[in-house]
C-alpha positions in Angstrom: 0.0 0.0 0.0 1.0 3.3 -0.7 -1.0 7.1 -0.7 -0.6 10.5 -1.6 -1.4 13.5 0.3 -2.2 16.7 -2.2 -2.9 20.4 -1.4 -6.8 21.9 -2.4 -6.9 25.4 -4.4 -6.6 28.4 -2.8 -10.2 29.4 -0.5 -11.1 25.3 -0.5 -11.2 24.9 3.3 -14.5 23.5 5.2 -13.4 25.4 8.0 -14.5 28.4 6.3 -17.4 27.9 4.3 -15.9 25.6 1.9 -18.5 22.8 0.9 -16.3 19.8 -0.5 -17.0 19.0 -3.8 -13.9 17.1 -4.7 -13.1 14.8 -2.7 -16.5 14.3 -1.0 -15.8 12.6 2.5 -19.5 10.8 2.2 -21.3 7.7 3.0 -19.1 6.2 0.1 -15.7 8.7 -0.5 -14.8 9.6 -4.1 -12.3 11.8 -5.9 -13.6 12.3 -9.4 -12.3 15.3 -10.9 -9.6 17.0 -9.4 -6.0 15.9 -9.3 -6.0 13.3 -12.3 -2.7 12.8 -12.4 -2.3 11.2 -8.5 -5.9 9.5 -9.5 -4.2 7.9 -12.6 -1.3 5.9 -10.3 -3.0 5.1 -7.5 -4.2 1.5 -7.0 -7.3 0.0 -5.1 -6.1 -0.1 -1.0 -3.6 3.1 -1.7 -4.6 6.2 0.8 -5.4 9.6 -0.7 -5.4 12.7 1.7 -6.2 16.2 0.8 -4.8 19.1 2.8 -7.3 22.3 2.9 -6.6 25.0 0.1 -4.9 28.3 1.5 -7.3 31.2 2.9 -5.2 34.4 3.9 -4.1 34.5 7.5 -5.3 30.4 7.9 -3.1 28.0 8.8 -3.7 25.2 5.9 -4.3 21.6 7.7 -5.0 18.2 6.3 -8.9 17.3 5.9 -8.9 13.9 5.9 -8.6 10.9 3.2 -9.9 7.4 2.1 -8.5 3.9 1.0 -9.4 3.6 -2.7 -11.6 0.8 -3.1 -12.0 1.2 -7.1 -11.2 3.0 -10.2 -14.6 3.9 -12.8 -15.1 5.8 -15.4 -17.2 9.2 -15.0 -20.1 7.7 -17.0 -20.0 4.3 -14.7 -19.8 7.3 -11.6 -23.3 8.9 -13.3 -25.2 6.3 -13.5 -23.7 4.6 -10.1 -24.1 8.3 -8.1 -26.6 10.4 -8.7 -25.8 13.0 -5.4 -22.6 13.4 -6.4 -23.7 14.7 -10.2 -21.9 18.3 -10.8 -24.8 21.0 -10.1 -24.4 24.9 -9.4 -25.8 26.2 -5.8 -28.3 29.0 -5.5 -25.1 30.5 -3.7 -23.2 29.7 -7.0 -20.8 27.0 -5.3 -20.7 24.0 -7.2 -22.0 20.2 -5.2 -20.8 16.8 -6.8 -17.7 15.9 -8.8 -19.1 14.0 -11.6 -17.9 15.9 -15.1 -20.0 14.4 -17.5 -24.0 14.5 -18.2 -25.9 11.1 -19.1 -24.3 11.3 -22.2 -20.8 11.3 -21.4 -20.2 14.8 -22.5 -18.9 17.5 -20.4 -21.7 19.3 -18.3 -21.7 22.9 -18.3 -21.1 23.7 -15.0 -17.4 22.1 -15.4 -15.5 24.7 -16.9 -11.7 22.9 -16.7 -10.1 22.7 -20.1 -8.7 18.9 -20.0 -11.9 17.6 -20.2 -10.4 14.3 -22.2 -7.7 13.5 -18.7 -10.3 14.1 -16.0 -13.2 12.0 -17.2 -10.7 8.8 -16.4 -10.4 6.9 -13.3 -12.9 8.3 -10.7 -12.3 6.9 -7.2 -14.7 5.6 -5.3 -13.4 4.9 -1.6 -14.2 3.2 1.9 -12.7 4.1 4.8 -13.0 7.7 5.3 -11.2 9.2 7.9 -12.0 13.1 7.8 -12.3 16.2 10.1 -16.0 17.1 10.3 -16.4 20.2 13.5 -14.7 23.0 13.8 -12.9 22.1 17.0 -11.4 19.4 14.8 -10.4 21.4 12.2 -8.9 24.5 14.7 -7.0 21.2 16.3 -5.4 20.1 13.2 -4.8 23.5 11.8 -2.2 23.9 15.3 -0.9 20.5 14.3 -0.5 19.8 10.6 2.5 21.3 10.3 4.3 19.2 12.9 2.8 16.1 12.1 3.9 16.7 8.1 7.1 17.2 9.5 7.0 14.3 11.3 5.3 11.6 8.5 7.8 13.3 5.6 10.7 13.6 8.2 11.0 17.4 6.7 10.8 20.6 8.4 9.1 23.8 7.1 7.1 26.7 8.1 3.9 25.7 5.5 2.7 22.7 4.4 4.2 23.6 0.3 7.5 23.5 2.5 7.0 20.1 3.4 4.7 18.2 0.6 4.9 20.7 -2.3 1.5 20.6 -4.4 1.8 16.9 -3.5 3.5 13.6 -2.2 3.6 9.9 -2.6 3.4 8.6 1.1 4.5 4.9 1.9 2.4 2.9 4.2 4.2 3.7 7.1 3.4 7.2 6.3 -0.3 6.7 5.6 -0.4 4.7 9.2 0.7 7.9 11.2 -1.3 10.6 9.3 -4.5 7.8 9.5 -3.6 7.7 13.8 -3.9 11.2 14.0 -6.4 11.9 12.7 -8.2 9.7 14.5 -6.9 10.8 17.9 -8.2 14.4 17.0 -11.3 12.7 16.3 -11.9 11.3 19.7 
């Protein structure tokens, strides 16, 4: 088993409004349109964490993550998910992280320009392990940085410092960053 641990855009952070779209920690976790190139290596059992996007004067923390369980397409993910289907909010926000309408075609709401590399290999997951209050996310936003330091044996004063945009982790790696988040969970 391996994982990979990947930063969110800039203003993605639930602690702030942020709904997830992509990943969505849900009943069943998937990843299904960002970050195609760490969804194109991964295999079923790997770990994939995402780290909240930076927000001026935030500390950026890690959210949470999911063993993959299987790679489908986005068509396979329409007809398989119907809640997680891309739709714009009243608020304009965007829900769901599924690219393509019932025909397979790019729906209008997804306005990404490599349409043809982000339609492959949506993840569906199991094992979620995510922050979800914001006690647990003011926790991890005081301890991300130390406890990057300590998976990646690296020291830095951001979390670009110590994983960059993003990060193969080996299992050993995925073990710690799985504890700890479930100790700030309890």
């Amino acid at each position: 088993m391996k994982g990979y641990i990947y930063t969110m855009y800039a203003g993605a952070d639930p602690g702030h409004g942020w709904v997830l779209n992509d990943p969505i920690f849900g009943k069943t976790p998937t990843l299904g349109a960002c970050v195609p190139h760490i969804r194109r290596h991964v295999e079923e059992g790997d770990y994939i964490f995402a780290v909240s996007g930076r927000v001026p004067g935030e500390k950026q923390f890690v959210v949470g993550g999911f063993r993959v369980a299987e790679k489908i397409d986005a068509l396979a993910a329409f007809k398989r998910f119907p809640e997680y289907r891309m739709t714009r909010r009243d608020d304009g926000g965007i829900d769901g992280n599924i690219i393509v309408g019932p025909d397979g075609s790019q729906v209008s709401v997804d306005t990404h320009s490599n349409f043809a590399a982000r339609v492959k290999n949506y993840i569906v997951g199991r094992d979620p392990v995510f922050l979800e209050t914001p006690k647990q996310f003011e926790t991890a936003r005081n301890q991300t940085i130390q406890i990057l330091g300590d998976v990646f044996d690296r020291s830095g004063r951001r979390v670009f410092d110590i994983i960059g945009r993003h990060r193969r982790m080996t299992d050993e790696q995925v073990q710690h960053l799985v504890s700890w988040i479930h100790e700030i969970k309890r």
